[in-house]
C-alpha positions as CSV (number, residue, x, y, z in Angstrom):
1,X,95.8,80.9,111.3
2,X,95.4,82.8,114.7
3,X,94.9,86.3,115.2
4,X,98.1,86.4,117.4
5,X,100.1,84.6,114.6
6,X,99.5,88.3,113.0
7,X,99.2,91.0,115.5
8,X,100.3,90.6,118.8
9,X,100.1,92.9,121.8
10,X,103.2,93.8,123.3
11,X,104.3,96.1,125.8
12,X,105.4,98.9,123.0
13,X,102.2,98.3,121.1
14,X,100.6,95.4,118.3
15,X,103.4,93.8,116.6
16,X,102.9,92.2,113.1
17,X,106.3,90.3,113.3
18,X,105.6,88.4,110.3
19,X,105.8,91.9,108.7
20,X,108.4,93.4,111.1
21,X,106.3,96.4,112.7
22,X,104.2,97.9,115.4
23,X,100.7,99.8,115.0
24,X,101.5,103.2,117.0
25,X,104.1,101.7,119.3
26,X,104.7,103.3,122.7
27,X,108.3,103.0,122.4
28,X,110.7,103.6,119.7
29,X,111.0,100.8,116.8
30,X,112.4,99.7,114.1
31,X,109.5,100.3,111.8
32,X,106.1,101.8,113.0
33,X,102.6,102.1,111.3
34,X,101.2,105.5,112.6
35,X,97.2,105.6,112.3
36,X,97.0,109.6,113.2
37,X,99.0,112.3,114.3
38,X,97.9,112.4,118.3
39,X,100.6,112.7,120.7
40,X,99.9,109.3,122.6
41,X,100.0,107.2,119.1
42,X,102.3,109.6,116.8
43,X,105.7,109.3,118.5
44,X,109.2,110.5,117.5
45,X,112.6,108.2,117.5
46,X,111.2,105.7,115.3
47,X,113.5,103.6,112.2
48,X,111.1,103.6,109.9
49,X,107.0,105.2,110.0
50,X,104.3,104.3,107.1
51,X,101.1,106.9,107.2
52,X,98.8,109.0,105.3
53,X,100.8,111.8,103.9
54,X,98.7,114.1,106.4
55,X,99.9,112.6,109.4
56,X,103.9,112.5,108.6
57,X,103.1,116.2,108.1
58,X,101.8,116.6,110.9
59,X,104.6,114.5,112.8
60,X,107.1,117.4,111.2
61,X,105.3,120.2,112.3
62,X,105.3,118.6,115.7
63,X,108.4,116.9,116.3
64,X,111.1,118.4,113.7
65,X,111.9,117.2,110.1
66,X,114.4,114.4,111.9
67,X,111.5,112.6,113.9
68,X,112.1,109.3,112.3
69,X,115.1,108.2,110.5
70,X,112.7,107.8,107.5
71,X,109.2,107.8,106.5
72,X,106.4,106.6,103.6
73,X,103.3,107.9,102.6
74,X,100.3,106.2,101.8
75,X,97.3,106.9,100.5
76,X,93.2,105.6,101.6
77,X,93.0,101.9,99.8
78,X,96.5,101.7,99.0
79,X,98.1,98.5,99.5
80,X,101.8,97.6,101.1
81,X,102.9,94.4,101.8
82,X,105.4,93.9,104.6
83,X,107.6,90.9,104.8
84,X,104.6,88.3,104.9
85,X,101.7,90.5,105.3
86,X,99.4,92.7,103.4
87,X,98.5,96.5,104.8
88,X,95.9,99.0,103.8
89,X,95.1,102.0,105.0
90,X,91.3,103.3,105.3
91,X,89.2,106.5,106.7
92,X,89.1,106.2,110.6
93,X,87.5,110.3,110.7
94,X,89.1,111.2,114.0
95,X,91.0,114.0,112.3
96,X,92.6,115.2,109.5
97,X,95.0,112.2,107.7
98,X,93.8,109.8,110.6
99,X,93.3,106.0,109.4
100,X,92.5,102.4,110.6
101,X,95.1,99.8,109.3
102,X,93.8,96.2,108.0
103,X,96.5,93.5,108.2
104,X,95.7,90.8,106.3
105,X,97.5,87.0,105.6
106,X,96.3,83.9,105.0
107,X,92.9,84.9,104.4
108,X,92.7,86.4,107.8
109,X,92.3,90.4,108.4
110,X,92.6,91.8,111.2
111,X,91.5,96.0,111.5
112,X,93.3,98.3,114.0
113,X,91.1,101.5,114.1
114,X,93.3,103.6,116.2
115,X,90.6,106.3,117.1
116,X,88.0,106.9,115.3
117,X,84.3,108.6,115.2
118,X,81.5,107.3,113.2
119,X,79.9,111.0,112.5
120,X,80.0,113.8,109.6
121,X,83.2,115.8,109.9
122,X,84.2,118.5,107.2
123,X,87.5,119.0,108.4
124,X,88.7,115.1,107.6
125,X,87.7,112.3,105.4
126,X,84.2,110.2,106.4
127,X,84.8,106.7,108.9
128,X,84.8,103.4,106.1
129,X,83.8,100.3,107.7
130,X,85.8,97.7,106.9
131,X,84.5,94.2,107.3
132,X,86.7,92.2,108.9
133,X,87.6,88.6,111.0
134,X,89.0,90.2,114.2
135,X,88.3,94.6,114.8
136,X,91.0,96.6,117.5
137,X,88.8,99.2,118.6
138,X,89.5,102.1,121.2
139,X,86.9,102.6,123.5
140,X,87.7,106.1,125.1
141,X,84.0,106.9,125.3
142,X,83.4,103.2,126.3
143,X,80.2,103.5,129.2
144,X,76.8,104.0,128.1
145,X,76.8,107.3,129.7
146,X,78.8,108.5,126.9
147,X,76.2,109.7,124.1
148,X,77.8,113.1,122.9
149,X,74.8,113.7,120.7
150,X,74.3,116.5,118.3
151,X,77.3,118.4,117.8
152,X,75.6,121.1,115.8
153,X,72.9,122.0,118.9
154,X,76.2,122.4,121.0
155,X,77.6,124.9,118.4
156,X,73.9,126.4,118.7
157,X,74.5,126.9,122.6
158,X,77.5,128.7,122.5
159,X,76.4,131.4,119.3
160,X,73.5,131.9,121.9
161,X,75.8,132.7,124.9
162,X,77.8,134.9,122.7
163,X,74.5,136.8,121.7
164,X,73.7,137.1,125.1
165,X,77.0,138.8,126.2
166,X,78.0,140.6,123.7
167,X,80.5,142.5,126.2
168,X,82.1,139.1,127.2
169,X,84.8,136.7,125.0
170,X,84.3,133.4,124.6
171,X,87.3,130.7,125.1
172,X,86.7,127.1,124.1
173,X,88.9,124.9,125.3
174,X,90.1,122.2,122.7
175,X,92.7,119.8,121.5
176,X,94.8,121.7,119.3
177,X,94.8,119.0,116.4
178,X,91.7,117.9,115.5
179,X,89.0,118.9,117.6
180,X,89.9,123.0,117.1
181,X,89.8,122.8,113.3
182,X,86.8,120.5,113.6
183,X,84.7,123.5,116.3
184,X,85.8,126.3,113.9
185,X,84.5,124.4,110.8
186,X,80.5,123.7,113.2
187,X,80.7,127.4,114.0
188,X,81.3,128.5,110.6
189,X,78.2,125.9,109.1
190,X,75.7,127.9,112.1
191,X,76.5,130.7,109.6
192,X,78.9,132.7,112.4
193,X,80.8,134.7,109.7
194,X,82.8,137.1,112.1
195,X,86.8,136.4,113.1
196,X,87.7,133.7,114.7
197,X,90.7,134.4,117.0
198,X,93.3,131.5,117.8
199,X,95.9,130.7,120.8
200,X,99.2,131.3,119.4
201,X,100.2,126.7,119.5
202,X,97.1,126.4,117.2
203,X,98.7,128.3,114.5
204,X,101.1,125.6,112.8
205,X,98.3,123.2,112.4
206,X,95.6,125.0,111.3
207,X,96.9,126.5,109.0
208,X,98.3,123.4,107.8
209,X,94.2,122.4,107.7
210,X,93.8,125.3,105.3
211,X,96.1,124.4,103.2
212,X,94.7,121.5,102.7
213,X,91.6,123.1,101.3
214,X,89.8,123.0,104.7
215,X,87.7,126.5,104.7
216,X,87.6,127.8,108.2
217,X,87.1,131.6,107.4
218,X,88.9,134.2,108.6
219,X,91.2,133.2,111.7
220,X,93.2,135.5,114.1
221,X,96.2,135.4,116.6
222,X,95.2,136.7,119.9
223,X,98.7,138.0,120.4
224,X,97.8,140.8,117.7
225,X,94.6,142.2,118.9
226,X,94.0,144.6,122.2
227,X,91.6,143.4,124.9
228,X,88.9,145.6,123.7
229,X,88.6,144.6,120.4
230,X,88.2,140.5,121.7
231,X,84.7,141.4,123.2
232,X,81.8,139.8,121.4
233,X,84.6,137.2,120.1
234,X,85.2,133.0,119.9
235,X,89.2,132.1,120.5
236,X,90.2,128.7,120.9
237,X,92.9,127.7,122.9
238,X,94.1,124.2,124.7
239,X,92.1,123.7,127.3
240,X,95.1,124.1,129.2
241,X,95.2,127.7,128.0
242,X,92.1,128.3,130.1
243,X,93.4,127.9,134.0
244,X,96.4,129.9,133.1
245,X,97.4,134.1,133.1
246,X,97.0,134.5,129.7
247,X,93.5,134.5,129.8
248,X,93.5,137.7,131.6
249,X,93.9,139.3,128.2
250,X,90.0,138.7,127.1
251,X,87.4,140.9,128.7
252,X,85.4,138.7,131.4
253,X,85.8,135.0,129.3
254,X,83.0,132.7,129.6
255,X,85.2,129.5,129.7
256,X,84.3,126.4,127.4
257,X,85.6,123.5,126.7
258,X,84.8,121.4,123.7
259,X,84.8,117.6,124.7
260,X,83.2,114.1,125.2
261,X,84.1,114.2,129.1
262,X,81.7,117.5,129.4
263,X,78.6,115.1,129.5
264,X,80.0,114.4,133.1
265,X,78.8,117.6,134.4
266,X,81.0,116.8,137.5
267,X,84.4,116.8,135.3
268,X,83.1,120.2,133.7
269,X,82.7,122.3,136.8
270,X,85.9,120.3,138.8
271,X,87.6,121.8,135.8
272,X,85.9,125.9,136.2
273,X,84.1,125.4,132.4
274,X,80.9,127.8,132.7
275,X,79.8,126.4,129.2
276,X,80.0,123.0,128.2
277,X,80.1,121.7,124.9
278,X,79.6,118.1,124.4
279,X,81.5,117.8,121.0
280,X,84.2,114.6,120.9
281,X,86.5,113.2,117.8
282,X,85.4,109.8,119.8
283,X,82.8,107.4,119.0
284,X,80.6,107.3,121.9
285,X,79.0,104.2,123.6
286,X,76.0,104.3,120.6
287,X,79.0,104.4,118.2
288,X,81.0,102.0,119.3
289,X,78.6,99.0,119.4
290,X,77.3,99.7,116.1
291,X,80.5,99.7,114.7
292,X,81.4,96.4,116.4
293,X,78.7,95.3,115.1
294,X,78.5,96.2,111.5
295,X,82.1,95.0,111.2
296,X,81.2,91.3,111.2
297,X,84.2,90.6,113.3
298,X,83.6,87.6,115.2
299,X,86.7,88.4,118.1
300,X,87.1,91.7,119.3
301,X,90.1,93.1,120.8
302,X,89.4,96.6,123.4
303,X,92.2,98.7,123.8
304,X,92.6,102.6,125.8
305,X,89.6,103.6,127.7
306,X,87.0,101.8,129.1
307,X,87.9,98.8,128.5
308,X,86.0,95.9,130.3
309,X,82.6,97.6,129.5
310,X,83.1,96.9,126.3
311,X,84.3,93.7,126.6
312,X,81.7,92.2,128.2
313,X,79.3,94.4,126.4
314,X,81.1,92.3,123.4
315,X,80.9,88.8,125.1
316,X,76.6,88.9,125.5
317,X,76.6,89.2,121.8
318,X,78.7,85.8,121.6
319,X,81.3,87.6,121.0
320,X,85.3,86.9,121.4
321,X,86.8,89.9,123.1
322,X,89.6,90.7,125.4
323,X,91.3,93.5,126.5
324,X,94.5,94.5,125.6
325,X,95.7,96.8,128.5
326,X,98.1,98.3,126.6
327,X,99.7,101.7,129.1
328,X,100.3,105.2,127.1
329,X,97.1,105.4,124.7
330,X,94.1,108.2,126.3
331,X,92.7,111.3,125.1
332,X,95.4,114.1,124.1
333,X,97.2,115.5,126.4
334,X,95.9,119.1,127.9
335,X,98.8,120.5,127.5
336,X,99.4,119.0,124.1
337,X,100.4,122.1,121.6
338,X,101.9,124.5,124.6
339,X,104.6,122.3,126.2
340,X,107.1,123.6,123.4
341,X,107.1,127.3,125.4
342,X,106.3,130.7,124.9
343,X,109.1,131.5,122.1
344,X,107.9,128.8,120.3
345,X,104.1,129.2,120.0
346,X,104.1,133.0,120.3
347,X,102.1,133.7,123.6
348,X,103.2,134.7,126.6
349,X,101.7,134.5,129.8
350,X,101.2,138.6,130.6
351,X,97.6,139.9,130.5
């Protein structure tokens, strides 16, 4: 059997259409398989979505209770089979509920990570490799430039800034699912017990982490304090958050942003960020090949990101790989979490 007798790639996604469905389609389906809750693979308007219970929660609290005319929970190592073909889910520890899906028929698996990082996280469950004949795999971070490197030392530069300027707040810039809860949980293991303030489009989801049982201490809406009492303090916000008015509410902000792109110091000063922090939900390039690697996946197939690096990076080792060049997967949008409006995430843009 051939890998393309079981996934295909198509222009709204992988199709399995022995078992009738896409992996994170593009486009609305009939029935979708939705790895994680990210805005470029967790769409609205589908028949039909299968996911970790975590990630149609999160598709509620982002899209409405009607954003799929039905949906099906699944747990890590559960088992569904699909018209001809056998699904699991399994751990992809990108964020909170995320999962890589293995397709198997005929003795032949196929893996689709969706995203997925390779390195301690509190805030979701650990990355499982999952040995298999032919591995999907992103490569966002996909150039050997990309080694994010110790995520706890980044945490360790910004308590430093903040002892430094006590008189200054401190805005970190970071993707409102995922990567927020994830920065909150490092600054709270460097033993940084004081408030932690929030943008008001985090809210809805991290509190939805805490009620999962994720312990992220004592958080805060900005929208409640005055600009005196947010000197000497952390906020997060989307990084979009950062070029706009309402960050004239904190008392001289020393601007961060929490990401794999800040190890292009270029892209951090193009975008105004005084203090980089080199933390990504990615895999970097490191990552990535070890993970190829450790699969024992004799094809590989390289989808959003850099693709062809990867590819041929793939193809020395003797290797099958190819890309996929499938439009509408990348990093989360900047804007993801604040496009809804003011009356709807509970900032407003006035000092």
């Amino acid at each position: 059997m051939r890998p393309e007798d079981l996934l295909l790639p198509t222009a709204s996604g992988v199709c399995c259409k022995r078992g009738g469905f896409h992996i994170d389609p593009t486009k609305p389906v009939e029935k979708a398989v939705i790895t994680h809750g990210h805005s470029d693979h967790a769409r609205a308007g589908h028949g039909a979505v299968l996911a970790t219970q975590e990630t149609l929660d999160i598709m509620r609290l982002r899209y409405g209770g009607d954003f799929a005319g039905s949906t099906q929970a699944i747990r890590y190592g559960e088992s569904v089979t699909l018209g001809g073909a056998k699904v699991t889910f399994h751990p992809a520890g990108h964020v909170l509920g995320s999962a890589q899906i293995a397709v198997e028929c005929n003795g032949l698996r196929v893996v689709a990570s969706g995203d997925y990082k390779d390195v301690p996280d509190p805030t979701c469950a650990p990355f499982e490799l999952v040995p298999c004949d032919v591995f999907i795999t992103e490569a966002t971070f996909g150039l050997p430039v990309f080694r994010h490197g110790d995520a706890d030392a980044e945490i360790g530069k910004l308590l430093a800034s903040v002892a430094l300027f006590p008189e200054r707040a401190h805005l970190i810039g970071a993707y409102t699912l995922g990567k927020a809860q994830r920065v909150i949980a490092l600054i709270r293991k460097a033993g940084y017990g004081q408030p932690i303030y929030l943008h008001g489009a985090m809210e809805a989801v991290t509190r939805y982490y805490q009620s999962r049982n994720i312990d992220l201490g004592e958080l805060r809406l900005v929208r409640d304090a005055k600009k005196s009492e947010l000197a000497c303090t952390i906020t997060l916000c989307p990084p979009s958050a950062l070029k706009e008015v309402w960050s004239r509410r904190f008392p001289d902000p020393v601007t961060c942003y929490a990401s794999g792109w800040m190890r292009v110091r270029a892209r951090a000063r193009q975008s105004l960020v005084q203090l980089p922090l080199v933390i990504s939900d990615h895999a970097d390039w490191d990552g990535l090949r070890a993970t190829i690697g450790a699969t024992g996946a004799g094809e590989i197939w390289v989808t959003h990101g850099q693709e062809d690096a990867l590819v041929h990076w793939s193809q020395t080792r003797g290797l099958k790989a190819r890309p996929l060049d499938i439009v509408g997967y990348g990093d989360e949008d900047e804007t993801d979490g604040v496009n809804s409006g003011p009356a709807e995430n509970g900032e407003t843009d006035s000092p």
